[in-house]
N, C-alpha and C positions, 0 to 999 in steps of 0.2 A: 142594218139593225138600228132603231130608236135609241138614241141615247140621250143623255142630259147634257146640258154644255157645260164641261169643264169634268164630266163624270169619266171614269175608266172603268172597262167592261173589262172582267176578268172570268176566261172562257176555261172552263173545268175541262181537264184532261181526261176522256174515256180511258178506263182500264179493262181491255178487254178479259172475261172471265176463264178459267181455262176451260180447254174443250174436251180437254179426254174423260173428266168428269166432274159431277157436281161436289164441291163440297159443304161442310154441313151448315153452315150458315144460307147456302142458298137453298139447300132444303128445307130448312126454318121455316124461309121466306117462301118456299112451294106450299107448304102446310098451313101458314098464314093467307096466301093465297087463295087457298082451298075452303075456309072458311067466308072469305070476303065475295070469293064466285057463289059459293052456295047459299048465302046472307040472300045474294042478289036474284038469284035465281027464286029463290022463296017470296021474292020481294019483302024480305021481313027483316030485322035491328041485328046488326054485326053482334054488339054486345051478349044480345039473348042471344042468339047461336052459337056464341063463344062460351058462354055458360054451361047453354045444353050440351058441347063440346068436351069441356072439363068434365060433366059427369058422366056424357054417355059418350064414347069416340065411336066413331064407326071406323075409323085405321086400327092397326093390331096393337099400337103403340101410341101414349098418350099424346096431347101435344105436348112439345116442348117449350119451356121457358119462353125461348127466343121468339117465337112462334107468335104466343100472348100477346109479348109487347108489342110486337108489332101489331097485333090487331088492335091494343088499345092505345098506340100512338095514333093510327087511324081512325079511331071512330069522331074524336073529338071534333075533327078536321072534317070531315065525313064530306059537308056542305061545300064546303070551300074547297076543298081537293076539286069535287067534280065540276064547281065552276070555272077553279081554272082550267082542268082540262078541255072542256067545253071550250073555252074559249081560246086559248091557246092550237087547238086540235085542226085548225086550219077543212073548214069541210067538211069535215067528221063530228057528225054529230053522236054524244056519247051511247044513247040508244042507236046506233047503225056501228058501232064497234061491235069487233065479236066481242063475245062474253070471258072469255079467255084474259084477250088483251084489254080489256076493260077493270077488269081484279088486280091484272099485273101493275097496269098505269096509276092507281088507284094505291097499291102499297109502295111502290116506287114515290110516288110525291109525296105519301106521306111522309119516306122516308129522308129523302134528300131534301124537302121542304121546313119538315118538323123536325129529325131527326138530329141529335150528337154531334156524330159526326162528321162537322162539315169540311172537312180534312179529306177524307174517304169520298166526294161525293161522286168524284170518277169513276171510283171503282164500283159502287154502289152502283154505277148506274148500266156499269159493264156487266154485272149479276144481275140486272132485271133484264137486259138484251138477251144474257143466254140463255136466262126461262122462258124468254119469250121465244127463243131459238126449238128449243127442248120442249114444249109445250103447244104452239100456236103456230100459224103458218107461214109461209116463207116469207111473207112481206113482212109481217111483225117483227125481228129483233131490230128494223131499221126504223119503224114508226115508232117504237117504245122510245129505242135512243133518243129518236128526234126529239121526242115530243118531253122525254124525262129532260135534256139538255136544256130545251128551250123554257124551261120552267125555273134551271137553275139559273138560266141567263140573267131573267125576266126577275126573278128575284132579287137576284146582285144589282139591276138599275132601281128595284125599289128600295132598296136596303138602307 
Protein backbone atom coordinates (compact mmCIF):
# COMPACT_ATOMS: atom_id res chain seq x y z
CA UNK A 1 0.00 0.00 0.00
CA UNK A 2 1.31 3.95 -0.99
CA UNK A 3 2.03 5.58 1.95
CA UNK A 4 3.75 8.85 2.82
CA UNK A 5 7.06 8.77 4.73
CA UNK A 6 6.82 9.25 8.05
CA UNK A 7 2.65 8.79 7.66
CA UNK A 8 0.62 5.90 9.61
CA UNK A 9 -2.12 4.07 7.88
CA UNK A 10 -4.85 3.40 10.31
CA UNK A 11 -6.71 0.25 8.82
CA UNK A 12 -10.80 0.49 9.90
CA UNK A 13 -12.00 -2.60 11.54
CA UNK A 14 -15.03 -4.37 9.53
CA UNK A 15 -17.96 -4.96 11.61
CA UNK A 16 -19.62 -7.65 10.31
CA UNK A 17 -23.59 -6.93 10.18
CA UNK A 18 -25.70 -9.42 11.73
CA UNK A 19 -27.11 -12.04 9.56
CA UNK A 20 -30.25 -13.25 10.89
CA UNK A 21 -31.66 -9.94 9.95
CA UNK A 22 -31.74 -6.67 8.83
CA UNK A 23 -32.14 -3.89 11.21
CA UNK A 24 -33.70 -0.50 10.60
CA UNK A 25 -30.94 1.60 9.87
CA UNK A 26 -29.93 -0.82 7.07
CA UNK A 27 -33.16 -0.63 5.75
CA UNK A 28 -32.98 3.16 5.67
CA UNK A 29 -30.05 2.63 3.79
CA UNK A 30 -32.00 -0.06 1.38
CA UNK A 31 -34.71 2.58 0.82
CA UNK A 32 -31.96 5.28 0.09
CA UNK A 33 -30.53 2.86 -2.14
CA UNK A 34 -33.57 2.50 -3.83
CA UNK A 35 -33.95 5.87 -4.71
CA UNK A 36 -30.22 6.41 -5.99
CA UNK A 37 -30.70 2.85 -8.22
CA UNK A 38 -33.82 4.31 -9.69
CA UNK A 39 -32.20 8.18 -10.06
CA UNK A 40 -29.75 6.02 -12.13
CA UNK A 41 -31.58 3.87 -13.98
CA UNK A 42 -33.86 7.10 -15.27
CA UNK A 43 -30.56 8.58 -15.79
CA UNK A 44 -32.17 11.62 -14.16
CA UNK A 45 -31.09 14.11 -10.64
CA UNK A 46 -31.13 11.95 -7.15
CA UNK A 47 -32.51 15.21 -5.90
CA UNK A 48 -35.69 15.50 -8.26
CA UNK A 49 -36.49 11.99 -7.62
CA UNK A 50 -36.16 12.27 -4.02
CA UNK A 51 -38.62 15.07 -4.19
CA UNK A 52 -40.96 13.29 -6.49
CA UNK A 53 -40.32 10.59 -3.74
CA UNK A 54 -41.67 12.63 -0.75
CA UNK A 55 -44.67 13.35 -2.57
CA UNK A 56 -45.62 10.48 -4.43
CA UNK A 57 -43.94 6.94 -2.76
CA UNK A 58 -44.39 4.06 -4.73
CA UNK A 59 -43.53 1.77 -1.31
CA UNK A 60 -46.66 1.58 1.09
CA UNK A 61 -44.84 3.52 3.51
CA UNK A 62 -43.12 6.99 3.21
CA UNK A 63 -39.55 7.30 3.25
CA UNK A 64 -37.90 7.65 6.25
CA UNK A 65 -36.08 10.45 7.74
CA UNK A 66 -32.83 8.48 7.70
CA UNK A 67 -33.47 7.41 4.35
CA UNK A 68 -33.43 11.49 3.09
CA UNK A 69 -30.35 12.17 4.61
CA UNK A 70 -28.66 9.93 3.25
CA UNK A 71 -29.83 10.77 -0.23
CA UNK A 72 -28.89 14.29 0.49
CA UNK A 73 -25.48 13.64 2.03
CA UNK A 74 -25.06 12.05 -1.46
CA UNK A 75 -26.00 14.22 -4.02
CA UNK A 76 -23.61 16.88 -3.21
CA UNK A 77 -20.66 14.32 -3.50
CA UNK A 78 -22.47 12.94 -6.52
CA UNK A 79 -19.33 13.72 -8.95
CA UNK A 80 -16.57 12.92 -6.79
CA UNK A 81 -18.05 9.73 -5.21
CA UNK A 82 -18.12 8.21 -8.60
CA UNK A 83 -14.68 9.40 -9.54
CA UNK A 84 -13.37 7.88 -6.84
CA UNK A 85 -14.92 4.71 -7.32
CA UNK A 86 -13.84 4.79 -10.90
CA UNK A 87 -10.66 4.95 -9.91
CA UNK A 88 -10.08 3.18 -7.11
CA UNK A 89 -12.55 0.09 -8.67
CA UNK A 90 -9.39 -1.63 -9.92
CA UNK A 91 -10.77 -2.88 -13.72
CA UNK A 92 -14.19 -2.01 -13.14
CA UNK A 93 -15.29 0.33 -14.84
CA UNK A 94 -18.45 2.09 -13.05
CA UNK A 95 -20.70 1.46 -16.17
CA UNK A 96 -19.81 -2.47 -16.22
CA UNK A 97 -20.83 -2.65 -12.43
CA UNK A 98 -24.21 -4.20 -11.94
CA UNK A 99 -26.62 -1.51 -11.14
CA UNK A 100 -27.27 -2.87 -7.77
CA UNK A 101 -23.86 -2.70 -6.63
CA UNK A 102 -23.29 0.42 -8.16
CA UNK A 103 -26.21 2.35 -5.75
CA UNK A 104 -24.82 0.49 -2.93
CA UNK A 105 -20.89 1.66 -3.68
CA UNK A 106 -22.35 5.02 -4.24
CA UNK A 107 -24.25 5.46 -0.65
CA UNK A 108 -21.44 3.54 1.16
CA UNK A 109 -18.79 6.32 0.11
CA UNK A 110 -21.00 8.79 0.58
CA UNK A 111 -21.40 7.67 3.80
CA UNK A 112 -18.00 6.58 5.32
CA UNK A 113 -16.40 9.47 3.06
CA UNK A 114 -18.89 12.46 3.95
CA UNK A 115 -20.50 11.09 6.78
CA UNK A 116 -20.46 11.70 10.92
CA UNK A 117 -19.50 9.16 11.93
CA UNK A 118 -16.12 8.39 11.60
CA UNK A 119 -16.06 6.22 14.56
CA UNK A 120 -18.58 3.63 13.11
CA UNK A 121 -16.86 3.58 9.74
CA UNK A 122 -16.36 -0.41 10.29
CA UNK A 123 -19.27 -1.03 11.00
CA UNK A 124 -20.82 1.15 8.39
CA UNK A 125 -19.06 -0.57 5.98
CA UNK A 126 -20.06 -4.23 7.46
CA UNK A 127 -23.97 -2.93 6.66
CA UNK A 128 -23.29 -2.08 3.05
CA UNK A 129 -21.45 -5.72 2.64
CA UNK A 130 -24.68 -7.27 4.03
CA UNK A 131 -26.91 -5.44 1.46
CA UNK A 132 -24.98 -6.16 -0.77
CA UNK A 133 -25.11 -9.84 0.64
CA UNK A 134 -29.07 -9.47 0.76
CA UNK A 135 -29.54 -7.73 -2.50
CA UNK A 136 -26.82 -8.40 -5.34
CA UNK A 137 -24.75 -11.53 -6.11
CA UNK A 138 -22.42 -13.70 -4.58
CA UNK A 139 -19.38 -11.88 -5.58
CA UNK A 140 -20.70 -8.46 -4.27
CA UNK A 141 -20.54 -8.32 -0.39
CA UNK A 142 -16.57 -8.82 -0.97
CA UNK A 143 -16.21 -6.24 -3.95
CA UNK A 144 -18.41 -3.63 -1.77
CA UNK A 145 -16.04 -4.37 1.21
CA UNK A 146 -13.12 -4.06 -0.75
CA UNK A 147 -13.72 -1.36 -2.60
CA UNK A 148 -15.76 0.77 0.49
CA UNK A 149 -12.26 -0.14 2.72
CA UNK A 150 -10.01 0.87 0.20
CA UNK A 151 -11.61 4.31 0.04
CA UNK A 152 -11.33 4.58 3.74
CA UNK A 153 -7.76 3.64 3.50
CA UNK A 154 -7.11 6.16 0.70
CA UNK A 155 -8.63 8.78 2.59
CA UNK A 156 -6.75 8.45 5.98
CA UNK A 157 -3.16 8.91 3.49
CA UNK A 158 -4.85 12.01 2.28
CA UNK A 159 -6.12 13.34 5.32
Amino acid sequence: MPTREGAEVEFERTVPARADRLHGRSRDRIRAIDVLFEADAKQGDVLALLAERLRRTAAQTPLPQRARDLVELYAPHAVDIDEDLATHSRDWPLHRMPAVDRAILRLGAAEVLYGEEESARGAIIGEYTKIAEVLSTDDSPRFVNGLLQRLVDVKGLLA
